[in-house]
C-alpha positions, 0 to 999 in steps of 0.5 A: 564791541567794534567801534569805528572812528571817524575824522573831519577836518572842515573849514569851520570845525574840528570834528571826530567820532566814534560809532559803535556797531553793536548800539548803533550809538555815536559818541561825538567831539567837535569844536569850531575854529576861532574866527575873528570878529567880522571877519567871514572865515580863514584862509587855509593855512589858519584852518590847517594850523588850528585842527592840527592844534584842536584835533589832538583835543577831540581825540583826548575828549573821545577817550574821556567819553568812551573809555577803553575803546576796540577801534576796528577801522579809522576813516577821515574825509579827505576832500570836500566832494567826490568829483576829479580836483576837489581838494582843500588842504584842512582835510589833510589834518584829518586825513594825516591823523587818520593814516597815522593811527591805522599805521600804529594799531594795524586796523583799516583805513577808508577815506570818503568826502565831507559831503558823503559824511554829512549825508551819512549822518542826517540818515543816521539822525533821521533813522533813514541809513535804510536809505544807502541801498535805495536812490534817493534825493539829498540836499547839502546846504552850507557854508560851501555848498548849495546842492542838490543831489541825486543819490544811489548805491555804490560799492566803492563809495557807499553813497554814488553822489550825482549833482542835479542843481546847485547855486550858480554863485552864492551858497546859501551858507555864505548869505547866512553869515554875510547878512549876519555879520553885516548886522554885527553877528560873530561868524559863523551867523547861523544860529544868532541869524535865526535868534534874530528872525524870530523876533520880525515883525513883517512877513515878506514875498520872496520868489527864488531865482532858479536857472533850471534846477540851479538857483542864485542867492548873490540877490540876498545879500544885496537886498539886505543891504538895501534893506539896512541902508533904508533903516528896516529892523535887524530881524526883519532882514534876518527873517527875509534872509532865511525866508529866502534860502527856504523859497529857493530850497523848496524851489530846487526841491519841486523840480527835482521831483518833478524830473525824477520822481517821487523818491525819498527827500533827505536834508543835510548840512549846517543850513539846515539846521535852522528851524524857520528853514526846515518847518518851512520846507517840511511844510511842502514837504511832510515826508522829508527827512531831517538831521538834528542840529548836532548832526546837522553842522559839520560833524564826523558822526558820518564818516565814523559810519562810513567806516562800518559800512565799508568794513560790512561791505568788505565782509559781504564780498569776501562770504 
């Protein structure tokens, strides 16, 4: 029965998972880093110190879950992107790990991108993995990222990711949380945020600021302390907040399409698992595909995948 670990190490969460090839079923342990109260992350050498406590824990967890386990290849995303100087030190946690348990069992080693990851996973969520050997449009909105992504086939990489747009400052994650702990949210704010949202009372106009297919959202954060200056509701300001990221999503996604063409639409990354955001997009966009929640946030579902369709790629090549 092949199964294939998968390791991610991000700035938020301790992540590892197994696929199995046969079932096509993930078995999954993840935990987030503890984040002190108001406080809007960790610096490196935090992150690093915790996955390399935490890690240890998934990986006891994943044997509890799974039992005896015939691992056929280990992968671990080792950078934050596939592009030349992408590169934060959390990674190396997993990236150790990794390198260590190939090393003692003799099996296989691949190493992908976060991003690559949480791709592969909204696909396998969405029923879409058809989808590595088409083109196809991806977004990945997080805590880091606000990107949209012209994907395509690759032999090397599985997935060849080519930024089309993305924020030109601040990343439609960071507003989330900003706005949330500035309403006495604990970090990270996504989930509370939209708890909040739910319950406004007001609907507001938002346009989104789009340079070309880039957008900007530094004007969020701003509005929503003007907005708490003037004594609007918390879930007022929460609502205008996500609103936002929505329009400016929709936005990015319109011209994409229009530059590109009708190609399949795929939705990745912790943003987009608030579901204001994702029924507002699927409401311009019925045929788009989204991941759920579990998969969503950041996870190592997707690495473990990329494992297999490296190995399956391997196998191709050598008949």
């Amino acid at each position: 029965m092949p199964e294939f670990l998968g390791i991610d190490t991000s700035n938020y969460t301790t992540s590892a998972a197994v696929f199995n090839s046969e079932t096509k079923s993930i078995i999954q342990m993840k935990k987030l880093l503890p984040v002190k109260e108001g406080e809007l992350g960790l610096r490196q050498s935090d992150a690093v110190f915790h996955h390399t406590r935490q890690l240890p824990e998934m990986l006891e967890g994943l044997r509890e879950k799974c039992g005896n386990m015939d691992i056929s290849a280990v992968s671990a995303s080792v950078r934050p992107r596939n592009i030349e100087g992408s590169y934060m030190p959390c990674f190396l946690c997993g990236e150790g790990f990794a390198r260590s348990l190939s090393a003692v069992n003799d099996i296989p080693m691949h190493r992908t991108s976060h991003q690559v990851g949480h791709i592969l996973a909204a696909l396998y969520s969405a029923e879409r993995l058809d989808l590595v050997h088409e083109r196809f449009i991806a977004f990945h909105v997080s805590g880091g990222t606000t990107d949209c992504l012209l994907c395509e086939p690759d032999s090397e990489d599985i997935i060849k990711v080519t930024e089309i747009g993305t924020s030109l400052d601040l990343k439609a994650g960071q507003a989330v949380d900003r706005v949330g702990v500035m309403l006495g949210l604990r970090f990270p704010c996504g989930i509370e945020l939209e708890k909040l949202a739910v319950d406004a009372d007001k609907k507001f106009k938002v346009k989104p600021v789009l340079k070309d297919m880039n957008c900007c959202l530094s004007g969020v954060e701003n509005k929503c302390g003007d907005m708490l200056k003037k004594g609007e509701k918390p879930e007022n300001i929460a609502r205008f907040c996500l609103d936002t990221v929505a329009v400016t999503i929709i936005g990015m996604t319109e011209k994409a399409v229009e530059k590109y063409g009708e190609l399949p639409l795929v939705f990745a990354g912790g943003v987009m698992s608030d579901v204001l955001i994702r029924d507002r997009i699927i409401s311009r966009f019925s045929e788009a595909s989204f991941a759920a929640p579990e998969f969503s946030c950041d996870n190592a579902a997707g690495v473990a995948i990329f494992g297999c369709l490296k190995e399956l790629t391997k196998k191709a090549g050598e008949k």
